[in-house]
N, C-alpha and C positions, 0 to 999 in steps of 0.2 A: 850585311856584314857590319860588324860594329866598328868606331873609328876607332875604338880601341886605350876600343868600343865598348653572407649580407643582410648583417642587422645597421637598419635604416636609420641613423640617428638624426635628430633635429638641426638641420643648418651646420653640421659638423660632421666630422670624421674621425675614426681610429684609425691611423696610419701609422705606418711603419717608418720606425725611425731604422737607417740603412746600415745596420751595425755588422754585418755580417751572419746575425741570429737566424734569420727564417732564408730558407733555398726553394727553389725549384723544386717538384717529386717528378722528375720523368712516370714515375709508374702511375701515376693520379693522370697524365697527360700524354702517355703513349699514343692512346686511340684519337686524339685526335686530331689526326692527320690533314683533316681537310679547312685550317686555319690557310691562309693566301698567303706565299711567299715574298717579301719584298724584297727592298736592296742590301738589307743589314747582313755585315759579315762577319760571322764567328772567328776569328784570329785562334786557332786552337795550337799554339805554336811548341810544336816537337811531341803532340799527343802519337804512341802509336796507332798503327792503322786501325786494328780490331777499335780502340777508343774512338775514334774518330767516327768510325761507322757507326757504333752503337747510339753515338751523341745526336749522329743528324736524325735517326730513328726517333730516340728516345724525347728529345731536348728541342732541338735546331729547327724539327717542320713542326712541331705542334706550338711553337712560341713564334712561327714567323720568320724565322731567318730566312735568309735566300742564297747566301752559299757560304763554305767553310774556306779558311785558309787553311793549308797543311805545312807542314814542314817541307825540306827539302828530300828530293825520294831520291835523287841517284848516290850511288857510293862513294861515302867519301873517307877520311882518314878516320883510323880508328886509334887513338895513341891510350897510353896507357891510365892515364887520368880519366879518359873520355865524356873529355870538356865538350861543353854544350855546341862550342863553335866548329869542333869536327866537323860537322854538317855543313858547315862554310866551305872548306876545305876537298873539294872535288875530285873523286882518283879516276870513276867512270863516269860514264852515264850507264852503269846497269843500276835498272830499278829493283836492286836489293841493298836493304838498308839497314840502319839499327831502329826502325820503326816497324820493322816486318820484311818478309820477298816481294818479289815484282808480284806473285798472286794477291797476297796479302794489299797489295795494292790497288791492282785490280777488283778484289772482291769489296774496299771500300767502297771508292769510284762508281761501283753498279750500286752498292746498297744506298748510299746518297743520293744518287740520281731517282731512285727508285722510292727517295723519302722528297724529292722533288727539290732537293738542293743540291747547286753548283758546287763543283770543286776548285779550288785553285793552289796552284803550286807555288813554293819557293824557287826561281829558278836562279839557279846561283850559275852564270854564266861568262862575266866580267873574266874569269882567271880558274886556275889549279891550284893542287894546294902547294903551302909556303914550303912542307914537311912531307920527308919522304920517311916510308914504314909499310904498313900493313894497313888495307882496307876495311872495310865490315863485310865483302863478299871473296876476300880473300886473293884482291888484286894485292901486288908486291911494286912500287916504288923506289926506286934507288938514284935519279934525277928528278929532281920535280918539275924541269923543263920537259921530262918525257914520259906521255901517258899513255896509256891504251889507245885516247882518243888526239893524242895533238903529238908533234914531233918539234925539238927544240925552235925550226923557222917558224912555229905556230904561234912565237911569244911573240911579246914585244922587244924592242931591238934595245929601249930604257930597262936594267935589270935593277935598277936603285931603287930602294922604299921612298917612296912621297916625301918630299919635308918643305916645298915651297909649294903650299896649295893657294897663292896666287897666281901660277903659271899651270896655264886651262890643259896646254900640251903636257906636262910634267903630271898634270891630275887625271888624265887620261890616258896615259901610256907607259908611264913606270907605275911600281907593285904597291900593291894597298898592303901594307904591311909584311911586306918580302913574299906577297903570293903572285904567282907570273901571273904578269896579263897577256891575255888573248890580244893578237893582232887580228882584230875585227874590220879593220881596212881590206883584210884578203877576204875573197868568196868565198875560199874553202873551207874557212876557219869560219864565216857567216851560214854556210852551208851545212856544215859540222853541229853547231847551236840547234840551227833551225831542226834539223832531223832529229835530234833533243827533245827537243819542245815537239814538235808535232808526232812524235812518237806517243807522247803524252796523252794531248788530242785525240789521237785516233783512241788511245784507251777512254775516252770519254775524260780527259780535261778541259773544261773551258776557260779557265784563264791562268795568269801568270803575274807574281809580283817580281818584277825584278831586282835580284840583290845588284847591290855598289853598280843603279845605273849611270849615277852620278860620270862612273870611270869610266863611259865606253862615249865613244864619239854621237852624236845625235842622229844624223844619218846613217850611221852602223846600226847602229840598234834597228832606226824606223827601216832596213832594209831587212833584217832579221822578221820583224814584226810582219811584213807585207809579205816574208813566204810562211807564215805559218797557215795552216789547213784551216777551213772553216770546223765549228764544235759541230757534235754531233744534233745542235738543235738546229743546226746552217747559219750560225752569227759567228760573227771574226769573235775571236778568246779575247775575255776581259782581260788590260793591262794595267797594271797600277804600278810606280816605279820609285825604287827608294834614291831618293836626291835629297841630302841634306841641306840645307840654307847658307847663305854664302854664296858668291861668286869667284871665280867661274866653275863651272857654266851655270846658268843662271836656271832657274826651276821651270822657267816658262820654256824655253827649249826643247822642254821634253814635251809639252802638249800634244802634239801630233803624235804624238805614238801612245797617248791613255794619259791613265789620268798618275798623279805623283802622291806618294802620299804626305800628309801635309804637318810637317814637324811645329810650324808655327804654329796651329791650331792645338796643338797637344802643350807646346808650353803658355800657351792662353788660359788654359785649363789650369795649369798649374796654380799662375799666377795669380787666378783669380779667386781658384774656388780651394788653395794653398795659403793663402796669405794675403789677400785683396778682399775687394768686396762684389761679388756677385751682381751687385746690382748695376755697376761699371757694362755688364755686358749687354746691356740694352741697345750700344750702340755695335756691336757686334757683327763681323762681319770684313768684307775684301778689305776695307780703309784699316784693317788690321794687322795686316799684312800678309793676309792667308795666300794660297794657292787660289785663282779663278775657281769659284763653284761651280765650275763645269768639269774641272781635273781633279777636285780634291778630292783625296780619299783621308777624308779625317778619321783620328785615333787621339786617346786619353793617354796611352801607353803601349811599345811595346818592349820587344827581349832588347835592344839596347838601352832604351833611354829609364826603364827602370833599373837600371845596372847604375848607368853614370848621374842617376839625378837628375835629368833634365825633366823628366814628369811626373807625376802622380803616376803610385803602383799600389800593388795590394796592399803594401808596409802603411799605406797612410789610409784603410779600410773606410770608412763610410763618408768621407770626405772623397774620394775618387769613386767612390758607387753615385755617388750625386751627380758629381760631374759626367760621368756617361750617362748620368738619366738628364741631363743637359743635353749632350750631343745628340740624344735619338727625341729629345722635345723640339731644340729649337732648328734642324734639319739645316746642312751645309753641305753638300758635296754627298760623297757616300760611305755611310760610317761604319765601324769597324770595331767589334769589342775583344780583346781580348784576353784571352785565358790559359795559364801554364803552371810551372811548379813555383812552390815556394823554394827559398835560395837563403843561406846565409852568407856565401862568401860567392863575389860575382863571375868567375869560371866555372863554376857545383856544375856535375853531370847532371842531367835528368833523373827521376828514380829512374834505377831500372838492375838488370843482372848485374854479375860480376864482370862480363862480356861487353858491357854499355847499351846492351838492347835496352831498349825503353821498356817498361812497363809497363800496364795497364795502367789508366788514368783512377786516382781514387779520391774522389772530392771530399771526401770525411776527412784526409788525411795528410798525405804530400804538394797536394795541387791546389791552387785558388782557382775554382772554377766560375768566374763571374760570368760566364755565359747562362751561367744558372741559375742565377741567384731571382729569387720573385721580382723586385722593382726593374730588373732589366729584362725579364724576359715579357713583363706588363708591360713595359717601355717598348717592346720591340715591335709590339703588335700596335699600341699607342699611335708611334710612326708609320706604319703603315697605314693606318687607320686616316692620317691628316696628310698623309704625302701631297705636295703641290700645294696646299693653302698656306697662307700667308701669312706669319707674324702678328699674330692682332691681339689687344687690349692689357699690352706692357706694365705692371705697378711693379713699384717696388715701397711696399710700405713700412718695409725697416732698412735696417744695416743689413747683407748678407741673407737679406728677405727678397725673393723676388717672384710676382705670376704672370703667366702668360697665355694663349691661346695662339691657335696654328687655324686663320679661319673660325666658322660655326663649327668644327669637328671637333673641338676638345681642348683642354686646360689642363694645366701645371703648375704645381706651386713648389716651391722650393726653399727649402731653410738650409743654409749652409752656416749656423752660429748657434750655441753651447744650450739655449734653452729654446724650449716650444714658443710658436709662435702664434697669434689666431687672429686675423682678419674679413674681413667682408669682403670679398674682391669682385670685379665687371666680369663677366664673360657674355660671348658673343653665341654660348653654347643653347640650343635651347631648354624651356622649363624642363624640368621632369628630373628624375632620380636614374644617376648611373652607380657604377660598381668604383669602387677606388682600385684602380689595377696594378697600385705599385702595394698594395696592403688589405688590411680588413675593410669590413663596411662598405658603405656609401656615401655618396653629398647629394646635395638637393638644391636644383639651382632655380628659383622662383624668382620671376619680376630682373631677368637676366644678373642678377647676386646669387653667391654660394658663401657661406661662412667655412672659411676650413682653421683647422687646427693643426699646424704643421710640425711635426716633433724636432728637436735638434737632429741635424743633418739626417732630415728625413725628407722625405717630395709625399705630394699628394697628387693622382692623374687622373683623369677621367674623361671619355671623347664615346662619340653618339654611336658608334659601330660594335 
């Protein structure tokens, strides 16, 4: 919830500078399916259902992902605007939505599984909505302390909006924005949640991000957490948990229950590869003030903080394709790309009917789809390709020039400033000629040197797999 919120060239390469010009072809890469899934997450935030399935088919198993974000599925307010954050705003838990029906969701859920990647949900479970009306499945509001599923002793006994977020009790038990909070101190209201979510599960959901975890007590939630069902591969459901920066409570609190996702890492990005210099990030890493690389679930961007500016979004195009081919080179936590519509004004519904159904996803046209774009989905397989090795053989041999290597698996170079760049740099990689997987060509790395040719805010990749 927002706070409101391959021709072989000599010792060089043709690489692509990340302008947004060259995409992904699902249809060149349908078939094949049998690329290894890693930990990267497609963020595909408020795609409807039929998109979403078509994506993990199409896109998400043949480039390496390993599982999708979705939007929120259960009903929530449908107002007349149908502002994106409806979906915030919770009337049922029926899984019928402006993304599709509970089938519709269902029938994703199998075809993703069936592409061998994970689902995970929005689960917006802190509160109801602020705003009483009409549903998207045709539930009728007229209190918004009283919902199909909670009864007005289900709230909290604070009915005030937030306005001293120094006081930990005021931040977790009065309304984020006039929306009731759940009294998640009671079982029932824990009990209530949990059958939410493991309804889910049993449809074959494996994990959950949770909105405004920030607001719910830490032990409430990790009690929530501990009745959810095992997925259906028999592993407890991924959790990742939205806690913005600031105390109280503090981000570390929430580790026992998953991992948070990591707002500091996404304005490091900003600042660096925004307006710094890229090569500052050599020293990168915890002493930076991220989340422990055991909880992080790092992101470049998403549907808040491209709204209020606090990070790089698609509005600042090949300068933010970089820097997520950053976050899938130099590996922190578990990363996350993602991808939605373009917006002029920051409440814009999604495309979609006259109704607020969502649309079908159209990357030519409405939607930035950076899940697709070539340099990320080369990148995606990249990271999987070096997972676990080590940070090895650092230069930086300009301004906003920087290479690297992840282990003997593979190298990166990156130019984040106005003109090409060309160097001789170490790798750890051995001799032989690889494919440039964010672009055209090859490099050729003899006598452990590669010469590359880096275009403005372009990357050049390459690793032995």
């Amino acid at each position: 919830m927002p706070p409101k919120h391959r021709t072989a060239l000599p010792l060089a390469v043709a690489a692509l500078s990340l302008g947004g010009v060259f995409t992904f072809s699902p249809s060149a890469a349908a078939a094949d399916t049998g690329t290894p899934n890693g930990d990267v997450i497609a963020n595909l935030w408020q795609w409807n259902w039929a998109s979403v399935a078509k994506e993990c088919t199409d896109t998400l198993d043949p480039a390496g992902y390993g599982a999708v974000q979705v939007a929120p599925p259960q009903e929530s307010l449908r107002q007349a605007d149908h502002y994106w954050w409806d979906v915030y705003q919770p009337y049922s838990y029926k899984l019928d939505s402006r993304f599709g029906s509970a089938a519709d969701f269902k029938s994703m859920v199998d075809t993703c599984h069936g592409a061998g990647i994970e689902v995970y949900t929005d689960a917006v479970i802190n509160h109801t909505s602020a705003q009483t009306g009409t549903g998207y499945a045709g539930t009728t509001i007229t209190n918004k302390y009283d919902t199909p599923d909670y009864d007005p002793a289900d709230s909290d006994d604070c009915t005030k909006t937030i306005s001293n977020w120094s006081d930990q009790h005021e931040v977790q038990h009065c309304e984020l924005l006039g929306l009731p909070d759940l009294d998640t101190s009671e079982s029932g209201v824990r009990e209530k949640i949990a059958g939410f979510l493991n309804k889910q599960i049993d449809l074959g959901v494996d994990g959950f991000r949770i909105d405004a975890a920030k607001h719910i007590e830490t032990a409430d939630l990790n009690a929530i957490v501990g009745a959810l069902h095992t997925t259906g591969a028999g592993d407890a459901p991924y959790i990742t948990q939205e806690v913005y920066p600031g105390t109280p409570p503090a981000t570390g609190d929430y580790y026992d229950n998953g991992d948070v996702l990591d707002f500091t890492y996404a304005s490091a990005m900003k600042s660096q590869f925004g307006g710094g210099d890229i090569a500052n990030l050599s020293s990168f890493g915890s002493s930076w003030g991220l989340a422990d690389e055991e909880h992080s679930n790092t992101f470049v961007t998403n549907h808040d903080t491209e709204r209020n500016g606090d990070t790089l979004s698609y509005k600042d195009g090949a300068t933010a394709t970089l820097a997520n081919v950053f976050q899938l080179a130099r590996g922190y936590g578990r990363p996350s790309v993602y991808a939605a519509w373009k917006f002029d004004q920051s409440d814009q519904a999604p495309p979609g009917d006259g109704g607020g159904f969502v649309s079908d996803t159209d990357c030519s046209g409405a939607w930035a789809c950076l899940d697709r774009d070539a340099a990320i989905t080369g990148m995606v397989g990249w990271h999987n390709a070096a997972a676990g090795k080590p940070v090895a053989d650092w230069q930086s041999p300009a301004a906003n020039v920087i290479g690297f290597g992840r282990g003997d698996v593979g190298f990166v170079a990156l130019n984040n400033s106005s003109s090409a760049h060309t160097h001789t740099y170490t790798t750890s990689v051995p001799d032989g000629t690889y494919d440039n997987v964010v672009g055209d060509g090859s490099v050729t790395v003899s006598g452990g040197k590669v010469e590359l040719t880096v275009p403005a805010k372009g990357a050049v990749a390459f690793h032995t797999s």
